[in-house]
C-alpha positions as CSV (number, residue, x, y, z in Angstrom):
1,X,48.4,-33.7,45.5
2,X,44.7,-32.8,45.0
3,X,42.7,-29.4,45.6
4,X,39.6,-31.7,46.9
5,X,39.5,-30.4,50.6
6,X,37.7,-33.9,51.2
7,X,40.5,-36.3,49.5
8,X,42.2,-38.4,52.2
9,X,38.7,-38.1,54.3
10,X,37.2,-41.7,56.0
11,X,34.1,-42.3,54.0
12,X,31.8,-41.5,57.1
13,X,33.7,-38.0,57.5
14,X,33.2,-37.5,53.9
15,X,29.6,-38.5,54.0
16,X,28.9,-36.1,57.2
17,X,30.5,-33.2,55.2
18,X,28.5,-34.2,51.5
19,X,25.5,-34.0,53.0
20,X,25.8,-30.4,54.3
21,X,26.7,-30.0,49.8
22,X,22.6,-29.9,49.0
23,X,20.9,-27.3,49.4
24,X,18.0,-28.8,50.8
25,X,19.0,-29.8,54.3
26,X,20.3,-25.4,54.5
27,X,16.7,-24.4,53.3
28,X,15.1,-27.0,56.2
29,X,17.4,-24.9,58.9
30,X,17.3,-21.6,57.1
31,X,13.0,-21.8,57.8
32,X,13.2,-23.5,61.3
33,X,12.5,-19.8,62.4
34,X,13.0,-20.6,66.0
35,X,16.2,-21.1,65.3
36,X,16.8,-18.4,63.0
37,X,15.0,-15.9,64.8
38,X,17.6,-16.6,68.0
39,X,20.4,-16.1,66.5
40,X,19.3,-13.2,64.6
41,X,18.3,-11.7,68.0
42,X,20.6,-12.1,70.1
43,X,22.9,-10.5,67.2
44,X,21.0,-7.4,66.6
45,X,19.8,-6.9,70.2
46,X,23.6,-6.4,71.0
47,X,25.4,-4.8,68.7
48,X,27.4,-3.0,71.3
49,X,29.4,-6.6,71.5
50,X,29.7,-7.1,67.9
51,X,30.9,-3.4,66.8
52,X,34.4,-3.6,65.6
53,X,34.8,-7.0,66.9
54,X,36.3,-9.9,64.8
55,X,34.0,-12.6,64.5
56,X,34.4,-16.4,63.8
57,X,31.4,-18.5,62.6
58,X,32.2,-21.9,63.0
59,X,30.0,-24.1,60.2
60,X,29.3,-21.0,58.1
61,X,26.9,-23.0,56.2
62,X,25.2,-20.4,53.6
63,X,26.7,-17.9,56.0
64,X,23.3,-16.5,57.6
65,X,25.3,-16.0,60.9
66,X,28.4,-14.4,59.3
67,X,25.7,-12.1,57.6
68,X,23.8,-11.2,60.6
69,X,26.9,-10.7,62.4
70,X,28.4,-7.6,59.7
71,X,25.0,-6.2,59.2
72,X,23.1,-5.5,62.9
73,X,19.6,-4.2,62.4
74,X,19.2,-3.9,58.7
75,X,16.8,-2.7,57.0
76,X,16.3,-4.8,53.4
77,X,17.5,-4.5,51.1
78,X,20.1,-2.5,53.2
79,X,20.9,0.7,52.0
80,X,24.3,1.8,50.1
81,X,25.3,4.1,53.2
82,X,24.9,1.3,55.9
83,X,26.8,-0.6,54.2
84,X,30.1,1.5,54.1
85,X,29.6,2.7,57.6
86,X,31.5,0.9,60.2
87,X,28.0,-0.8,62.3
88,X,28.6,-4.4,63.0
89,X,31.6,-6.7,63.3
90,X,35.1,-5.2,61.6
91,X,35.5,-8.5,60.2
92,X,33.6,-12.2,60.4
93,X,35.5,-15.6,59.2
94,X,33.4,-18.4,58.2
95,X,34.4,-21.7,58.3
96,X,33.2,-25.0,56.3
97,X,34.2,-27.7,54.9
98,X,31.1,-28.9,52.9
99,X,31.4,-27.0,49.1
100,X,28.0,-25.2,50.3
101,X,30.6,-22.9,50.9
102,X,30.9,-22.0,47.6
103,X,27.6,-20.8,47.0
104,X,28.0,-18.8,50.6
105,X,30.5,-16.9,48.8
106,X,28.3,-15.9,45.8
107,X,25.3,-15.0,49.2
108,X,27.7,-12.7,50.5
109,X,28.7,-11.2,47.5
110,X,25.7,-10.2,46.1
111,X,25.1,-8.7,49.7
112,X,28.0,-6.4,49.2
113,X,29.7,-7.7,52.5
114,X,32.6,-9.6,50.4
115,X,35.1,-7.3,52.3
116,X,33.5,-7.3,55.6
117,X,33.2,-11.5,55.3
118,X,36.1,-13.8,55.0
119,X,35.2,-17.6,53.8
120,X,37.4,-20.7,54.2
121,X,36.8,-24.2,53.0
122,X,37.9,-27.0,55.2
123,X,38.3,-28.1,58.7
124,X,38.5,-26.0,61.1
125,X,41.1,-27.6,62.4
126,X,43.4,-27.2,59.7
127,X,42.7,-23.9,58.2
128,X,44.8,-20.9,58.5
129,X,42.9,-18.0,60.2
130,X,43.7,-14.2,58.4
131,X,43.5,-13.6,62.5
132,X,45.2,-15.0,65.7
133,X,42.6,-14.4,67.4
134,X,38.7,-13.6,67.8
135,X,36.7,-11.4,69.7
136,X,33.5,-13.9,69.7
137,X,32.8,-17.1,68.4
138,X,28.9,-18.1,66.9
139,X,27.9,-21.6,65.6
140,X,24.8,-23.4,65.0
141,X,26.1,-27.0,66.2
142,X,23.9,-28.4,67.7
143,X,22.7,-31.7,66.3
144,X,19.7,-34.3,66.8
145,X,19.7,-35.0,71.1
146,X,22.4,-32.3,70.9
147,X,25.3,-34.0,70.1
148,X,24.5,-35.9,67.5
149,X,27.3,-35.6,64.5
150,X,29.8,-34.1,67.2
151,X,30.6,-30.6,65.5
152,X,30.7,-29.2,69.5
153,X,33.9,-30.8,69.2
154,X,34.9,-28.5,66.1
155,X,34.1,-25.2,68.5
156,X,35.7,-26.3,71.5
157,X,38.6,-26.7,69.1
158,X,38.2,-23.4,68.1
159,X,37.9,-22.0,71.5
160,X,40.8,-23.4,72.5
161,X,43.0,-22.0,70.0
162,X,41.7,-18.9,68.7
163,X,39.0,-17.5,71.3
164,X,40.7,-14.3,73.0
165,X,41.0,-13.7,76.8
166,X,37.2,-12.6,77.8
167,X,36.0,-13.2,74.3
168,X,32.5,-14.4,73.9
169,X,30.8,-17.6,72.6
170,X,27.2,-17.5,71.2
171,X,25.3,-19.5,72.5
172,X,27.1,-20.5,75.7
173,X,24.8,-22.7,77.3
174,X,22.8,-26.0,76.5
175,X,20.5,-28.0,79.0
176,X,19.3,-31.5,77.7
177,X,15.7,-32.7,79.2
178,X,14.3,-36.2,79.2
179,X,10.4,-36.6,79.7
180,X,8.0,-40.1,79.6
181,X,6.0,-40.1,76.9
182,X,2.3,-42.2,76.1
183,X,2.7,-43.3,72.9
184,X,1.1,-46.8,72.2
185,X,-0.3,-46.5,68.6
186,X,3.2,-45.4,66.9
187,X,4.9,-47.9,69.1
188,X,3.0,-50.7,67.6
189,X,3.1,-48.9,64.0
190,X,6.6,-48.8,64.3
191,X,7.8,-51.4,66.5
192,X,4.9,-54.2,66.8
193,X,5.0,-54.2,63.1
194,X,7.9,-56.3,62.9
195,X,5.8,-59.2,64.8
196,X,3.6,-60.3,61.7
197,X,5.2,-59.1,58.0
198,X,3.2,-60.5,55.7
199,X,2.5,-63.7,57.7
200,X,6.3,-64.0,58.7
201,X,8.1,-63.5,61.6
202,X,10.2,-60.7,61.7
203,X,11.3,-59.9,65.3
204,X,14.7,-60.3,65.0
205,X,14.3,-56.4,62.6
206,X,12.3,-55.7,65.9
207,X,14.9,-55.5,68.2
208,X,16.7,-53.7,65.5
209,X,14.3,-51.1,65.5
210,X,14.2,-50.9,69.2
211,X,17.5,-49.6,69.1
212,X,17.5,-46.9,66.7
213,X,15.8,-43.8,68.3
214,X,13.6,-42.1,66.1
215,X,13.7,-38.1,65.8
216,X,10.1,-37.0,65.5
217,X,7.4,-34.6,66.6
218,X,5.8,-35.4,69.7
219,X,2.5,-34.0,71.4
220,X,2.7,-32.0,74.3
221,X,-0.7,-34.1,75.3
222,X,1.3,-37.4,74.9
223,X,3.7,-36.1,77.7
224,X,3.0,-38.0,81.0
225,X,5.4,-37.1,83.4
226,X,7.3,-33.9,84.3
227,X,10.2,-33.0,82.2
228,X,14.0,-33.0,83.7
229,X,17.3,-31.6,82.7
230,X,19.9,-34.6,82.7
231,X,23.0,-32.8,81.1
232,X,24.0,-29.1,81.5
233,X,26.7,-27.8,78.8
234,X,29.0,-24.6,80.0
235,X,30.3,-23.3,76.2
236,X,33.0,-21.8,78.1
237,X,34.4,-24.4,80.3
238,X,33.3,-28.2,78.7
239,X,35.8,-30.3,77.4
240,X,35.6,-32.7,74.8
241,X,36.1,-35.8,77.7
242,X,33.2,-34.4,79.1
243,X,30.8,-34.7,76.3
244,X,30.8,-38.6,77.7
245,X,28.6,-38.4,80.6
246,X,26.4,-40.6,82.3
247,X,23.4,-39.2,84.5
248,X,20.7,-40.0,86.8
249,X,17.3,-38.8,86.7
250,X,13.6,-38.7,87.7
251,X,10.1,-38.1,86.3
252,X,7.2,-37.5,88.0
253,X,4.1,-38.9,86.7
254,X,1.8,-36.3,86.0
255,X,-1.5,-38.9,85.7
256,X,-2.5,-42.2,85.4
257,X,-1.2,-43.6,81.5
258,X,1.2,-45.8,79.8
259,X,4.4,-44.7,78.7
260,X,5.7,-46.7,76.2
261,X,9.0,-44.4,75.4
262,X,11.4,-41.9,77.3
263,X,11.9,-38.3,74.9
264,X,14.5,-36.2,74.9
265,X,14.9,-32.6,73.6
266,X,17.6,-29.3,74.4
267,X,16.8,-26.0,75.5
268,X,20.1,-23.4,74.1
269,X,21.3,-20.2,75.7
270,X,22.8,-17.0,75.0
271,X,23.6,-16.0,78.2
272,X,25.9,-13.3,76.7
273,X,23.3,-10.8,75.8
274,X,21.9,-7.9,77.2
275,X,18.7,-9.3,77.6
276,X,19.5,-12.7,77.5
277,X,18.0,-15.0,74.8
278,X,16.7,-18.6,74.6
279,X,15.0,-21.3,73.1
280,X,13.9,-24.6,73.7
281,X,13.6,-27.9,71.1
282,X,11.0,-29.5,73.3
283,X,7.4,-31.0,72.6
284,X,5.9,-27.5,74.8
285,X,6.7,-25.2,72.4
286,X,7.0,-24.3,68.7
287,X,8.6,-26.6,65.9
288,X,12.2,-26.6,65.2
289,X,13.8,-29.3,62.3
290,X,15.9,-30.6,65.6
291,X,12.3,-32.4,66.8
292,X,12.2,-34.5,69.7
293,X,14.7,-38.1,69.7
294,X,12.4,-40.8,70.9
295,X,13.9,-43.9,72.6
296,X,11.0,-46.8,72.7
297,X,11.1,-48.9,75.5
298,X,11.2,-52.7,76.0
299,X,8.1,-52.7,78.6
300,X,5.0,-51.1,78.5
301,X,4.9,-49.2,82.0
302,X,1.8,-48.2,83.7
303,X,1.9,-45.1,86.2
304,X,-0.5,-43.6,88.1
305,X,-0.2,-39.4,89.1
306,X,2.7,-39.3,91.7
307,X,4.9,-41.9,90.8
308,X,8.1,-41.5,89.8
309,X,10.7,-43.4,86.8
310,X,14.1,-43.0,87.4
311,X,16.8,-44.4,86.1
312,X,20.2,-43.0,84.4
313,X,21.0,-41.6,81.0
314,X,24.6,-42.9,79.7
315,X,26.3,-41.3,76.4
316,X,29.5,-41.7,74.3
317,X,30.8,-41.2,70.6
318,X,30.9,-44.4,68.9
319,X,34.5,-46.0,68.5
320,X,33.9,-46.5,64.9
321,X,32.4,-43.2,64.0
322,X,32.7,-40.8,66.6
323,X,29.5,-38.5,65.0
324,X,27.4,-41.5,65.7
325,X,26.3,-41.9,69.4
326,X,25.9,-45.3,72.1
327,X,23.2,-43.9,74.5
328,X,21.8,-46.4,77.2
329,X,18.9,-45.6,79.3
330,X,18.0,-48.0,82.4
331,X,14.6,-47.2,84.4
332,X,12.9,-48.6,86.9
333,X,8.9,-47.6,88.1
334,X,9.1,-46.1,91.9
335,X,5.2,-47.9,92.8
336,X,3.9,-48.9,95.5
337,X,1.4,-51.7,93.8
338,X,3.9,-54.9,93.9
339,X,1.7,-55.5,90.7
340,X,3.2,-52.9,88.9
341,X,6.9,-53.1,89.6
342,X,9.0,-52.5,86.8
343,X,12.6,-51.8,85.6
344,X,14.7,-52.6,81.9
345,X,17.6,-50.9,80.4
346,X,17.8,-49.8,76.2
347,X,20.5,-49.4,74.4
348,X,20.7,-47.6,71.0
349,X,22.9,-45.9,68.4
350,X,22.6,-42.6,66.7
């Protein structure tokens, strides 16, 4: 018998769960203020849904959520009165299994909401709940191209078993886009680099790296064609099957370029609120420590304004590690010049 929550844990699940231990990777999200900034909002813009309501944050983290979640519309530091009065959630549960949790527990504390704020270590599948059931669930789990690291999985669990009849998920909704992107110098910087290493050949780390995507900030002026959603998620209706999808799609070319690599990005929604709240993760707007996934292709294809690459988008967990992804894209240039006809496939693992 042991008291380390991670004993008995495959080293991959352990790894995931370590790496949420440092404070580092919490102080990257707790600035992405795009992302913080949402959820703060769509919190304090409706506290008529959180007041008196029991609250489950799924992947506390350093419990920002659970905090935001007690205390609607502070001001800071919050006074002694607003504190005992009975504004925000009766009661939030935070869940985690990474020992960050530990230090969440000193956060809240210090922040007088220790009675107000519950916090468990471990899986949310196996903890015991002070509750049956909650009012609304919140949850930051969304992960490089969205599902990367597969905590969804964790809240759809939750859903299922502890969401109440008509009770409310924040966010609810998540839209995947793919766009083509011009993007010859990296490519070669990344990719072509493999062709000469220090006089040798190296291609066979080439392919390598042409199946690793790399999660980056892209310029909106490298975009070359029109952005499209590929994968809509319903917070309130997916199932885990469903998080295996495989789906067509089309850009239009915007001008005459290259593209030398397919992006994709997510766009969240809390669809819930009374003035309903979004954000995107794409190369249009601002910066968010989510980036852009880039997936370099084989060919180099050249489009001219009107064109169209289409093709079709296949995902699934990995059989060995199920937070790792196998993503394939195929794609195939819609052109009229015989000269320029082009199609290839990519395959590559998160």
């Amino acid at each position: 018998m042991t008291d380390d929550p991670m004993a008995g844990l495959a080293h991959s699940e352990a790894h995931y769960f370590n790496s949420y231990n440092h404070h580092g990777i919490h102080e990257e999200m707790l600035k992405d203020e795009v992302r913080t900034r949402s959820y703060r909002d769509s919190i304090y813009q409706n506290g008529h849904l959180f007041k008196d309501k029991v609250v489950l944050d799924v992947g506390c983290g350093t419990s920002i959520l659970s905090m935001f979640a007690t205390l609607p519309k502070p001001s800071w530091p919050p006074p002694r009165a607003f504190l005992d009065s009975n504004a925000g959630a009766k009661h939030v549960i935070g869940v985690d299994m990474s020992t960050i949790i530990e230090k969440a527990k000193e956060i809240v504390e210090v922040n007088g909401m220790s009675d107000k704020i519950t916090l468990l270590q471990g899986k949310m599948e196996e903890v015991v709940l002070p509750f049956p059931q909650v009012d609304i669930i919140i949850s930051e789990w969304m992960g490089y191209f969205l599902l990367y690291e597969s905590m969804l999985d964790t809240v759809l669990f939750a859903r299922d078993k502890y969401l109440a009849p008509g009770g409310l998920i924040f966010p609810d909704k998540a839209t995947i886009y793919m766009a083509g992107i011009e993007d010859g110098d990296y490519k070669e910087e990344k990719i072509g680099f493999w062709d000469n290493v220090w006089g040798f050949d190296y291609t066979p780390l080439k392919h390598t790296a042409l199946t690793e995507p790399l999660v980056d900030t892209v310029e909106m002026k490298a975009v070359v064609t029109d952005p499209a959603p590929v994968f809509n998620i319903d917070l309130y209706t997916v199932k885990k099957e469903d998080l295996a999808f495989s789906s067509q799609f089309s850009l239009n070319v915007r001008r005459n370029d290259f593209v030398h690599a397919i992006i994709a990005w997510f766009d969240i929604e809390f669809t819930a609120c009374h003035k309903p709240i979004k954000f995107s993760t794409g190369p249009h707007t601002k910066y968010t420590h989510w980036k852009q996934t880039v997936f370099y292709i084989h060919d180099v294809l050249t489009v001219e304004t009107g064109e169209k690459i289409v093709g079709q988008l296949t995902n699934k967990p990995n059989e060995k590690n199920p937070r790792d992804l196998d993503i394939a894209i195929s794609y195939k240039l819609e052109t009229e010049d015989p000269h320029r006809v082009a199609s290839g496939a990519g395959h590559y693992k998160m």
